[in-house]
Backbone bond lengths (Angstrom), bond angles and torsions (degrees), N, CA, C in turn:
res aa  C-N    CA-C-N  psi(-1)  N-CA   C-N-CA  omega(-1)  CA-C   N-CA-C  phi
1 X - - - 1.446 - - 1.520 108.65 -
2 X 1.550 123.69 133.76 1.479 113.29 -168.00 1.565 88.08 -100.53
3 X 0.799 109.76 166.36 2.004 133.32 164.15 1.409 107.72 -31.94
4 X 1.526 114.42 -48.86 1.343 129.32 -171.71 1.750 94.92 -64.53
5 X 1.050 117.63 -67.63 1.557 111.80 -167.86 1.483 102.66 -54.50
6 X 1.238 128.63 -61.69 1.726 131.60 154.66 1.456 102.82 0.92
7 X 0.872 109.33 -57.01 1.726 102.71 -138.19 1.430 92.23 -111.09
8 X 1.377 118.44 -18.47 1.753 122.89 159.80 1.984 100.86 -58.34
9 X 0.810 120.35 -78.86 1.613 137.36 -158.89 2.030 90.73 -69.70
10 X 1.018 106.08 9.87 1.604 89.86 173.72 1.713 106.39 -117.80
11 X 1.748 89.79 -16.56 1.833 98.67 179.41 1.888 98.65 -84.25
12 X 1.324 116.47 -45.36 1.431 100.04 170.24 1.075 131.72 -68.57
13 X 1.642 124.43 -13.25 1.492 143.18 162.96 1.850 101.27 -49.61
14 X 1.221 104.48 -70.28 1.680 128.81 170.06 1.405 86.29 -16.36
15 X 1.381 116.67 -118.00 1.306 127.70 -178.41 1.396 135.49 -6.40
16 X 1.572 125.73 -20.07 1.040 125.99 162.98 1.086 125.03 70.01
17 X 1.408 130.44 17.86 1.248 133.78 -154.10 1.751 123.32 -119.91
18 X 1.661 95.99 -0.68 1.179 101.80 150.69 1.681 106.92 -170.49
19 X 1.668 116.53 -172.34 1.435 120.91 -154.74 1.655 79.33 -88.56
20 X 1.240 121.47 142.77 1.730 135.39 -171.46 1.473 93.11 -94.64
21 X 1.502 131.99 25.55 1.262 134.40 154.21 1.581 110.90 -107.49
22 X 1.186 113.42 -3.14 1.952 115.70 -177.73 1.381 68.21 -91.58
23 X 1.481 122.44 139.38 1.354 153.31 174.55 1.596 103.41 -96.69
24 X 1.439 93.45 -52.85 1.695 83.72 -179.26 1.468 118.61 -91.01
25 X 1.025 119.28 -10.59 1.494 118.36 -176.00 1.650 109.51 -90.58
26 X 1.725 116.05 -10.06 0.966 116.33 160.16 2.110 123.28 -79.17
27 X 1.784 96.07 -31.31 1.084 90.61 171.31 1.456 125.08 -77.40
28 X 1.674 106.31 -9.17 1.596 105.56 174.29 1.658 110.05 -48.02
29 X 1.581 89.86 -63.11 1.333 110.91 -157.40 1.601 123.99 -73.71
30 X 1.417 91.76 -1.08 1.724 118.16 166.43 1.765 109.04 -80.74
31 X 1.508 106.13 -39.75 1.450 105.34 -175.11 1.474 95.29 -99.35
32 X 1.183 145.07 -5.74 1.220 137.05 164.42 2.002 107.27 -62.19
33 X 1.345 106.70 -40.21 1.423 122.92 -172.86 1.293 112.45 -107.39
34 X 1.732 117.94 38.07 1.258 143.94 161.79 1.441 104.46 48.75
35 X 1.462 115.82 32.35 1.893 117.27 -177.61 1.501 97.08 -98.39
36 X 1.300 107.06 82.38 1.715 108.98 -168.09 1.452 106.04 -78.98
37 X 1.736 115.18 -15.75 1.485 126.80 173.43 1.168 115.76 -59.81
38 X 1.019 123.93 -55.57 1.432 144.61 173.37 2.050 116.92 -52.06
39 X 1.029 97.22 -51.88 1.526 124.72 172.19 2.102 98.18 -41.39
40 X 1.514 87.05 -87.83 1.489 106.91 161.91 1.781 122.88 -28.14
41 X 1.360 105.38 -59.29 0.982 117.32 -166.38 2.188 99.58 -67.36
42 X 1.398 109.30 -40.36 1.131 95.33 -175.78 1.605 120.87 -85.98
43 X 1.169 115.30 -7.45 1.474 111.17 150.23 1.829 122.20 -37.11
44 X 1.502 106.25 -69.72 1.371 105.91 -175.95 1.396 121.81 -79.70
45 X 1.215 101.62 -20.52 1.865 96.36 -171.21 1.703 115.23 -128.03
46 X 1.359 113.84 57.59 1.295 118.03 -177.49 1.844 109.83 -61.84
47 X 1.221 103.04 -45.24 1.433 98.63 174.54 1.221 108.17 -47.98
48 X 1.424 132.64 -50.34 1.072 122.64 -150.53 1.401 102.13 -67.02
49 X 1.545 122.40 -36.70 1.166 142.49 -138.95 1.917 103.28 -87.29
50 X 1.896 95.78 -27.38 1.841 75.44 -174.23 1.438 94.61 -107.53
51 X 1.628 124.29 -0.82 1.223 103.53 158.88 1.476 126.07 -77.72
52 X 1.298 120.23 -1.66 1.617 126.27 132.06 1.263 144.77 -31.29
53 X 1.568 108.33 -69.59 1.011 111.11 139.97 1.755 154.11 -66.02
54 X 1.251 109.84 11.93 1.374 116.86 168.59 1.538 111.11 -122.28
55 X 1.357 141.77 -20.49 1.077 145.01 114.76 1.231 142.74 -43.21
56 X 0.931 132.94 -58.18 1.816 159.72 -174.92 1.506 94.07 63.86
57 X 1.407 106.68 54.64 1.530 122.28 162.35 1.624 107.48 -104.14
58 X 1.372 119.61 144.34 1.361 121.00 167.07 1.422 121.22 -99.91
């Protein structure tokens, strides 16, 4: 995970606007907020992505 995706999924975290376990409703609201990295990024690497979020290990 680079810094960039980090710091993508911590600005839609910010916002509050949904549970950071809806996968897709996070990538909506990632491509709603032009984080097309993030978007991308959660297609291929979901594992990586909620052991992120339950850790906040990279």
């Amino acid at each position: 995970m680079t810094d960039t995706i980090r710091d993508q999924i911590l600005t839609v975290r910010d916002t509050g606007l949904t549970n950071m376990f809806d996968i897709r409703m996070v990538q909506r609201i990632a491509f709603d907020m032009d984080l097309y990295e993030l978007v991308d990024y959660l297609e291929d690497s979901r594992a990586e992505y909620v052991h992120f979020i339950l850790t906040g290990e990279t």
